[in-house]
N, C-alpha and C positions, 0 to 999 in steps of 0.2 A: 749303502750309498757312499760314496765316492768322500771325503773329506774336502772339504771347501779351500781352497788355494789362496793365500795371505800374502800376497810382498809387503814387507817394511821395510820402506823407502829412507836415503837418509840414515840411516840407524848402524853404529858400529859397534854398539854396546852390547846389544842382542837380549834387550831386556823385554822388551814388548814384544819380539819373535817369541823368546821364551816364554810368558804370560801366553801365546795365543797354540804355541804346543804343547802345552800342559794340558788343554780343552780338548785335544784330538786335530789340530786343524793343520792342516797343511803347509807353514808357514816360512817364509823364510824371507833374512835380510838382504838390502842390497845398498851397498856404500862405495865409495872410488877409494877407503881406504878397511885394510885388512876387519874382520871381527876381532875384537879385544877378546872374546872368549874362543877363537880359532874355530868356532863353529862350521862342517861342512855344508851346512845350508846357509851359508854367506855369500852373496855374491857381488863379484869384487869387479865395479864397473860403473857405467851410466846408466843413473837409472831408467832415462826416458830409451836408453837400447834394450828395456826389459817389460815395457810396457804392454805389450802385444803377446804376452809367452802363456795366454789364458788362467789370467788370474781371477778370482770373485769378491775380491774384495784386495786395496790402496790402502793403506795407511803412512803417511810421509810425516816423520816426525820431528826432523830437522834440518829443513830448507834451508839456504843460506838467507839468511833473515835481517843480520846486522844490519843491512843496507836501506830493507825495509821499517823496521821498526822507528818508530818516534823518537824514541830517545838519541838517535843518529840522524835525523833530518838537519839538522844545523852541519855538517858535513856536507853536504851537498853543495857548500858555497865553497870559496876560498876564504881559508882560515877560519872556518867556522863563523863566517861574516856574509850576512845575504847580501852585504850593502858593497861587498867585494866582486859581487858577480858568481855566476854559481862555477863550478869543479866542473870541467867536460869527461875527466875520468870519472868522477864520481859518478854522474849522471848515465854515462855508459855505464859501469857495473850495477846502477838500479835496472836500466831495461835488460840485462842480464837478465837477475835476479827475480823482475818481474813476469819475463817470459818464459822461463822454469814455474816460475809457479802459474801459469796460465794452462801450463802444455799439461801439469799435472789435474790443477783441477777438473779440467774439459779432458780427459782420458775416458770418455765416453764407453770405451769397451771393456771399463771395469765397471761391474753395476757401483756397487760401495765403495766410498772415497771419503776419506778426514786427509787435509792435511792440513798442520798443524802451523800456526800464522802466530806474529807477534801483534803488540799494539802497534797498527800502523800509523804513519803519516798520511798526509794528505793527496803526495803525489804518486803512493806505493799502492793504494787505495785505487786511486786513478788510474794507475799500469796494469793493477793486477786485475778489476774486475772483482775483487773479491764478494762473495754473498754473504748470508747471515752467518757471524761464527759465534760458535758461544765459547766463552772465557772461564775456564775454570781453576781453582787454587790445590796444589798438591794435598794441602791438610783439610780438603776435604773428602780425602783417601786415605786418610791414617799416615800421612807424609809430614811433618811438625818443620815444615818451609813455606813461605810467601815466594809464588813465581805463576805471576796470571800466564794460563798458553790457554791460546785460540787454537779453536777447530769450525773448517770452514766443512760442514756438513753434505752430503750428497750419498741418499740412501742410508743412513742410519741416523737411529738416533742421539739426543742429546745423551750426555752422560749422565747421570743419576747420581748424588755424596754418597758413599757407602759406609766410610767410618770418619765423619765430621768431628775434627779436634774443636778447640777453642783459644781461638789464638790468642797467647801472652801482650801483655800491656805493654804499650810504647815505651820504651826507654830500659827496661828491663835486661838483664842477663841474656833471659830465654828468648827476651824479642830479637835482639842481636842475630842468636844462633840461631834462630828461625827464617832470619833474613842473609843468612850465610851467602847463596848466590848473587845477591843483591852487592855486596862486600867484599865480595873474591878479589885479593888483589891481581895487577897485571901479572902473568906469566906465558911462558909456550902452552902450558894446557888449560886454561881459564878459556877460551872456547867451549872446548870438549866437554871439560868437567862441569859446565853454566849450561849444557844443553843434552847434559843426560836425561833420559825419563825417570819417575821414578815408579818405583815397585809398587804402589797400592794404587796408584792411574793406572799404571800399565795393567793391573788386576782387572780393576773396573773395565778397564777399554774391552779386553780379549773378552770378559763376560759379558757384559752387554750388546756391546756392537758384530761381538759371535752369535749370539744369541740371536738379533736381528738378521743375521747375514744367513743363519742357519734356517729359519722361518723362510728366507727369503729364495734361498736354493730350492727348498721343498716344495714349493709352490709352482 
């Protein structure tokens, strides 16, 4: 049998491509900027001009998000003030960002689809449509980091904890380092490096949600 075809969306790091070609699968990234590990199965574009290339299985794992997420809804005013009136740029780059993540979820000619959502507000909620996502913590994959990332599900399933830590006491040395992304100061790569995946998710993901995708071929 043919090996099941994988785009990961979003993804420059090629860590989750890597997790899902370790399994046999067919897998490859796609970003507007280069792969950090120069991988020839990188493909370096838009992703919704890759949507159609017969894939069986979406995984988008770093939407532009900032806009959506709650912790940025006070932005959406001028000066961070609702009592200012809201930002008409701001508001344009939500339906941006909303409409990217619409075009992907609804990509109807991928059977399996996660992509991967922040805590939203109330009106990124409202743009985007989103369905049930389940929120899950890096350290309960053997990752020793606080960083909830939603997955809005479609054809697979939830995730499963495969190596559940115990997270350090508030105030703590180890609570700190734990909450490392949380703390990243400003820089050029505080993005990038705040929306890498990590290694023991991206484990779980390619085994599980392979696993489902692979049952789901078969049949």
């Amino acid at each position: 049998m043919t090996a099941p075809r994988v785009l990961i969306g979003c993804e420059r790091s090629g860590v989750l491509r890597r997790a899902f070609l370790a399994l046999g699968f067919d897998a490859w990234s796609c970003d507007l900027e280069p792969a950090d590990d120069a991988s020839n199965r990188h493909i370096r574009g838009n992703l919704l001009d890759h949507l159609n290339d017969g894939w069986d299985m979406l995984a988008v794992m770093h939407p532009p998000c900032t806009i959506l997420c709650n912790s940025g809804a006070r932005w959406l005013y001028l000066g961070g003030k609702r009592v200012n009136g809201p930002d008409p740029a701001r508001w344009a780059e939500l339906d941006a960002a909303a409409a990217f993540y619409r075009a992907l979820r609804d990509a109807r000619q991928i059977p399996a689809r996660a992509i991967e959502n922040p805590v939203m507000h109330e009106h990124a909620i409202r743009l985007t449509g989103r369905g049930r996502t389940q929120f899950v913590q890096p350290w309960w994959f053997g990752d020793p980091f606080f960083k909830a990332t939603g997955f809005e599900l479609i054809g697979l399933p939830d995730l499963v904890p495969t190596k559940r830590l115990t997270p350090p006491r508030p105030g703590t040395d180890e609570h700190k380092a734990w909450s490392r992304i949380h703390r990243m100061p400003p820089g050029p790569d505080r993005a990038r490096l705040r929306s890498e995946t990590f290694p023991g998710l991206a484990a779980a993901a390619a085994q599980q949600w392979g696993a489902a995708l692979m049952q789901q071929v078969a049949t």
